[in-house]
C-alpha positions as a printed Julia matrix, in Angstrom:
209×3 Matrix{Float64}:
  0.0    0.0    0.0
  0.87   3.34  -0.95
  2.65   5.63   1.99
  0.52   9.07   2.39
  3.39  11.79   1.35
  1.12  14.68   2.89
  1.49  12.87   6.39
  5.03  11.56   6.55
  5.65  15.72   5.86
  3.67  16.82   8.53
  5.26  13.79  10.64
  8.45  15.7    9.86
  8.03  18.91  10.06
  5.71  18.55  13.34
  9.03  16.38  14.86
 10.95  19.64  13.72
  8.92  22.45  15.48
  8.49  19.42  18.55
 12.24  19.94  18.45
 11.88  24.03  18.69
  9.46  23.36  21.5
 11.3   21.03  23.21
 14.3   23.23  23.15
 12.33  26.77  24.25
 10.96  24.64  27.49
 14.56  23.53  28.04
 15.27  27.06  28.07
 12.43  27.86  30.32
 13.45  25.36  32.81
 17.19  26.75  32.92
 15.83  30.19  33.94
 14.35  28.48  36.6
 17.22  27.25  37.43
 17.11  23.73  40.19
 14.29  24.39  41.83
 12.33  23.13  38.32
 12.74  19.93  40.03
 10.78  20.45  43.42
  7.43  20.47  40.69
  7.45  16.64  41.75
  8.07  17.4   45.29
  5.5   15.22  47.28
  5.75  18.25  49.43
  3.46  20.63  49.37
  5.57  23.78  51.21
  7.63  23.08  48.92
  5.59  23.19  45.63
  3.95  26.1   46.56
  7.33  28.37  47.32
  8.45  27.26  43.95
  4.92  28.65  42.44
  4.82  31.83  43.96
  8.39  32.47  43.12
  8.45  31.46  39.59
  4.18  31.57  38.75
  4.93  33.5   35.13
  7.82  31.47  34.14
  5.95  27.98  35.24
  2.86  29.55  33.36
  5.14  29.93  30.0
  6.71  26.43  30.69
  3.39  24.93  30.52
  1.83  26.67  27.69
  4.21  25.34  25.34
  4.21  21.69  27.02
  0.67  21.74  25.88
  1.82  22.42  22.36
  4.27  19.74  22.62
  2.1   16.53  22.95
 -0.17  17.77  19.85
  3.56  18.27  18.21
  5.09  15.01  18.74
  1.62  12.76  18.17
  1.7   14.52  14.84
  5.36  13.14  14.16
  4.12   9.54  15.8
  1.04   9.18  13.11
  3.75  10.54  10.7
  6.07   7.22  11.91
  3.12   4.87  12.4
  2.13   6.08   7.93
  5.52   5.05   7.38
  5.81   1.74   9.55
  2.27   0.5    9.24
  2.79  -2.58   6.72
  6.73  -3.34   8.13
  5.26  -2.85  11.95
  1.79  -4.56  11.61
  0.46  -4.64  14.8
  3.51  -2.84  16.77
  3.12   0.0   14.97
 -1.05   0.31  15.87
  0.39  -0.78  19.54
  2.95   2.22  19.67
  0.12   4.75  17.84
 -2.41   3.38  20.61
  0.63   4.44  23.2
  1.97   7.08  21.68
 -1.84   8.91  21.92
 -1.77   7.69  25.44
  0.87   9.95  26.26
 -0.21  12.84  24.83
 -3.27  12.42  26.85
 -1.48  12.03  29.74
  1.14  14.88  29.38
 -2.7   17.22  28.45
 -3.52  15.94  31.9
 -0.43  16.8   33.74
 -0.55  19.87  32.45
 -3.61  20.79  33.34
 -3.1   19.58  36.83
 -0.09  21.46  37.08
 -1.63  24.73  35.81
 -4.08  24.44  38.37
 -2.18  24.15  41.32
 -0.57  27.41  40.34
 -4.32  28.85  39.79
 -4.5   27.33  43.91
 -1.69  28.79  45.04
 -2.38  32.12  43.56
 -5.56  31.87  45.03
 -5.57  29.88  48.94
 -1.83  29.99  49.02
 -1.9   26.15  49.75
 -1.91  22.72  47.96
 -3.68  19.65  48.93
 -1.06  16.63  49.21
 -2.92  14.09  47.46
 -2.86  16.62  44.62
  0.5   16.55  44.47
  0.3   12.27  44.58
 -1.55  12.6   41.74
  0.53  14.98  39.85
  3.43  12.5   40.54
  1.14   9.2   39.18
 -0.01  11.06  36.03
  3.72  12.12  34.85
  4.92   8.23  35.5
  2.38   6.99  33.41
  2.92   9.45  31.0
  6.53   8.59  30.92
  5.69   4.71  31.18
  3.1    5.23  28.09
  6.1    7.33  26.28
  8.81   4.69  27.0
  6.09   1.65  25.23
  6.45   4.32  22.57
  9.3    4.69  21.93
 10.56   1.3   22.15
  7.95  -0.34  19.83
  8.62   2.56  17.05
 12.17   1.86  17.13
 11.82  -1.96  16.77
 10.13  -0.93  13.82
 12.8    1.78  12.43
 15.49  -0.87  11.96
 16.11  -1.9    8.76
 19.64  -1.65   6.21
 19.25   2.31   6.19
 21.68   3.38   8.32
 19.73   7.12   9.14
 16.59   4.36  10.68
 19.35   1.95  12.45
 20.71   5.19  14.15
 17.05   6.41  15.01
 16.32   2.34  16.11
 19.27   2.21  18.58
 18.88   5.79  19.98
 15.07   5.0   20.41
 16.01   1.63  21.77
 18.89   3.31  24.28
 16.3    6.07  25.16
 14.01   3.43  27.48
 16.6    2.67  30.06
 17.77   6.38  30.5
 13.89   7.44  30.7
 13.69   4.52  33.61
 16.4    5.7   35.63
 15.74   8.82  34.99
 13.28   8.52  37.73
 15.92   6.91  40.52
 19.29   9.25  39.58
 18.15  12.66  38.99
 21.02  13.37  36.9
 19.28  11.19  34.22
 16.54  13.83  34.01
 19.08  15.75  31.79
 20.24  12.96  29.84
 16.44  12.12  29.16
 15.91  15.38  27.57
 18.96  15.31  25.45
 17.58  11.73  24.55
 14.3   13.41  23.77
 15.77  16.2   21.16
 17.95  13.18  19.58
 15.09  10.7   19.01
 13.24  13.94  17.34
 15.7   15.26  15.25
 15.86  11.16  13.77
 12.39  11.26  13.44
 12.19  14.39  11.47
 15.29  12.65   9.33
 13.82   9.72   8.69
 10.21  11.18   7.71
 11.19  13.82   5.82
 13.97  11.31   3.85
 10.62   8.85   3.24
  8.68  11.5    1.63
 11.21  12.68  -0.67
């Protein structure tokens, strides 16, 4: 079956301005500086010193994480066009996963966004908010690791640009695991992130040529 051209190049170039995005939040979150981390603080003093110091930035942080999921499940339909007949039924497992992340990165968000609306407005946050906040963004990154690792089963073939994208995707689960136990992997992870796509926007944009 025919691939659609018109989606593997809005696969790509949505992988390309994910890339932008992904970068400008980077940015965002250096600004902040360390205390970017305390946002998954079980605590909620501690949540809610970061908030009311740094409410704009957090508030510009966020608006472009919600243009990020609708970015990057643009470049996954993009991979699952081009993968469909090689991947079978991994590639409709990794689509079904891949939308299950946006959805839960929406919902973080969102939950996020409010607490700062909370803070701004009782000064205080309830602690099983915070629980929550913490179950939503491992599941996302659960749901994103499923992803990742099913799309680059289905990258590798003799092209050595999809063999590169197959192993980085492939490397990328581990990191995003322990990213969660050594907090210095939070940094490799997003590195890993911009990699994986940059490949993607590669290898879509070299299929539809």
């Amino acid at each position: 079956m025919k691939q659609n051209q018109f989606i593997l190049r809005v696969g790509a170039w949505s992988a390309a301005l994910a890339t932008l995005c992904l970068i400008i939040q980077f940015a965002i979150g250096l600004s902040i500086g360390a205390a970017i981390a305390d946002l998954s603080s079980y605590a909620p003093n501690v949540v809610v010193n970061l908030i009311q110091a740094q409410s704009e930035k957090i508030k510009w942080l966020f608006m472009f994480d919600d243009i990020f999921p609708v970015l990057y499940f643009a470049a996954f339909i993009g991979l699952y066009e081009l993968l469909r007949e090689r991947g079978g039924i991994l590639a409709r497992i990794a689509l079904i996963f891949g939308a299950l992340t946006a959805v839960a990165d929406f919902f973080e968000n969102s939950n996020v966004l409010g607490l700062v609306g909370a803070v701004g407005v009782a000064q205080t946050i309830a602690p099983e908010k915070m629980f929550a906040l913490n179950i939503i963004a491992q599941m996302k990154f659960l749901f994103t690791s499923v992803t990742v690792f099913l799309f680059g089963a289905c990258l590798w073939n003799e092209s050595r640009l999809r063999r590169a994208a197959s192993i980085v995707a492939l490397i990328f689960v581990p990191v995003n695991t322990l990213a969660f136990i050594v907090s210095g992997f939070s940094l490799v992870r997003i590195f890993g992130m911009l990699a994986l796509l940059v490949l993607t926007a590669l290898v879509l944009g070299k299929s539809e040529e």
